[in-house]
N, C-alpha and C positions, 0 to 999 in steps of 0.2 A: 600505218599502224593505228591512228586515232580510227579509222574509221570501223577499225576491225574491232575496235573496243568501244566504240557506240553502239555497233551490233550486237555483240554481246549483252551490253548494258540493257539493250531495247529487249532482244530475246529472252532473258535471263533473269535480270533483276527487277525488271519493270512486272513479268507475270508474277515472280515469284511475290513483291511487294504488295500486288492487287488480293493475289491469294491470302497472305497474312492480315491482312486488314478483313477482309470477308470471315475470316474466323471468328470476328467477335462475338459471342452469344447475347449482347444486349444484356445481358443480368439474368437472362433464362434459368439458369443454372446456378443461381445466386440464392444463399440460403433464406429461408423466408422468413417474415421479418411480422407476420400476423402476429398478433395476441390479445389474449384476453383480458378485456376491460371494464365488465361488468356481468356481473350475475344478477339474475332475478330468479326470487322462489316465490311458485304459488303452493295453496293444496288442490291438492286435485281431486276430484270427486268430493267436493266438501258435506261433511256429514249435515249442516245445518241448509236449511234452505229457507230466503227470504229474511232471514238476520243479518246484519252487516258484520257481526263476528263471528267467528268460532268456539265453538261449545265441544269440548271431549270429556267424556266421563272417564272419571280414574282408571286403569287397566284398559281401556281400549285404544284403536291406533288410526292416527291421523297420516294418511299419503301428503308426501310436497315432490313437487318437481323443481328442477334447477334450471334455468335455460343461461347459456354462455355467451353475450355478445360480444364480437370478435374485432379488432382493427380496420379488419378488411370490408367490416357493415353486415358481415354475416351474422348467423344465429343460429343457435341448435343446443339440445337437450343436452345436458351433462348426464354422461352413460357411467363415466370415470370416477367419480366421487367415491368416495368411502365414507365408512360410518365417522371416523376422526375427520374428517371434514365438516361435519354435521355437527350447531350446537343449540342447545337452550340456556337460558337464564338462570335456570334453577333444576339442576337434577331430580330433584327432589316432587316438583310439582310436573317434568317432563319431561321424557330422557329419549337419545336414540340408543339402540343396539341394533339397528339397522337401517341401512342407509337408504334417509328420504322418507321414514317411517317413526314417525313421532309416538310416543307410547305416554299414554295420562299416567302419572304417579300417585304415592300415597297419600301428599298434600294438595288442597283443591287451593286454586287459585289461579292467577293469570301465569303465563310463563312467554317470551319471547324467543323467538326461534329464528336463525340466520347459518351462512355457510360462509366458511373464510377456505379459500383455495388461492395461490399463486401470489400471495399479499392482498387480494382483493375480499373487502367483505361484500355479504352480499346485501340486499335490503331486509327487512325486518319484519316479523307476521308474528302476531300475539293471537295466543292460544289461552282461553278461558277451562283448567279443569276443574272439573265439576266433582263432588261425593260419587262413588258406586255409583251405580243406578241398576235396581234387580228387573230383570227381563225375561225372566222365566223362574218356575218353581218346580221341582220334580218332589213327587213324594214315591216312597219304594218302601215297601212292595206295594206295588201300584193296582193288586189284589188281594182282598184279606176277606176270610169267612172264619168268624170267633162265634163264639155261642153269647146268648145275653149276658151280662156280668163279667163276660172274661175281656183282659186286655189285650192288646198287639202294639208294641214300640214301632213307631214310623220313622221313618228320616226325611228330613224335609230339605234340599238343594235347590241352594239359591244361585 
């Protein structure tokens, strides 16, 4: 009878034991464990060129990108961001309402710009804005024939 129960043991529990062991996935299947450790923002297409700052005049809009570097040594563009991710210094002198899109306000001066996601802030880019700046003029009606002595009221858009 032992011997009938060695065979067993050999036929039986010995495959079945190699087989349970071979099922390991090694961690394959183990949730991932990346994250993100730092952001950096540049602007992109910056409107100044050859200044070591940035210059935006009041009303007009500065692009910034976010890039995410990851645990795992990766890197890549933040697609996910929202506008509440996005902030400056001073509303007042910079604000977003869209995200990644900086908008000069009604006070000129410098303003600081950064993105906080996931507990991490991000690094910091100071923005110089500037008064208006008028960039065209339109007068309307942009043809008038008056006789000598007579007036015509123009409008002038700045």
């Amino acid at each position: 009878m032992d011997k009938v129960l060695k065979v067993l043991l050999v036929l039986i529990v010995l495959p079945l034991s190699v087989l349970l062991a071979g099922c390991d996935s090694g961690g394959e299947f183990s949730e991932s464990t990346i994250k993100l450790e730092r952001i950096d923002i540049t602007a992109s297409l910056p409107t100044t060129r050859g200044v070591s700052e940035l210059t935006l005049a009041a009303g007009n809009k500065q692009y910034f990108e976010a890039v995410g570097y990851y645990s795992d040594g990766s890197s890549h563009t933040l697609t996910d961001l929202s506008v509440s991710d996005w902030f400056t210094s001073d509303q007042n002198v910079g604000y977003f309402d869209t995200r990644g899109i900086l908008t000069g306000g009604d006070i000129p001066g410098p303003v600081t710009v950064y993105v906080f996601k996931d507990g991490i802030t991000s690094n910091t880019v100071t923005v110089n804005v500037s008064a208006a700046v008028i960039t065209d003029i339109t007068v309307t009606p942009s043809l008038v024939n008056i006789a000598k002595g007579q007036t015509q009221q123009l409008v002038a858009m700045a």
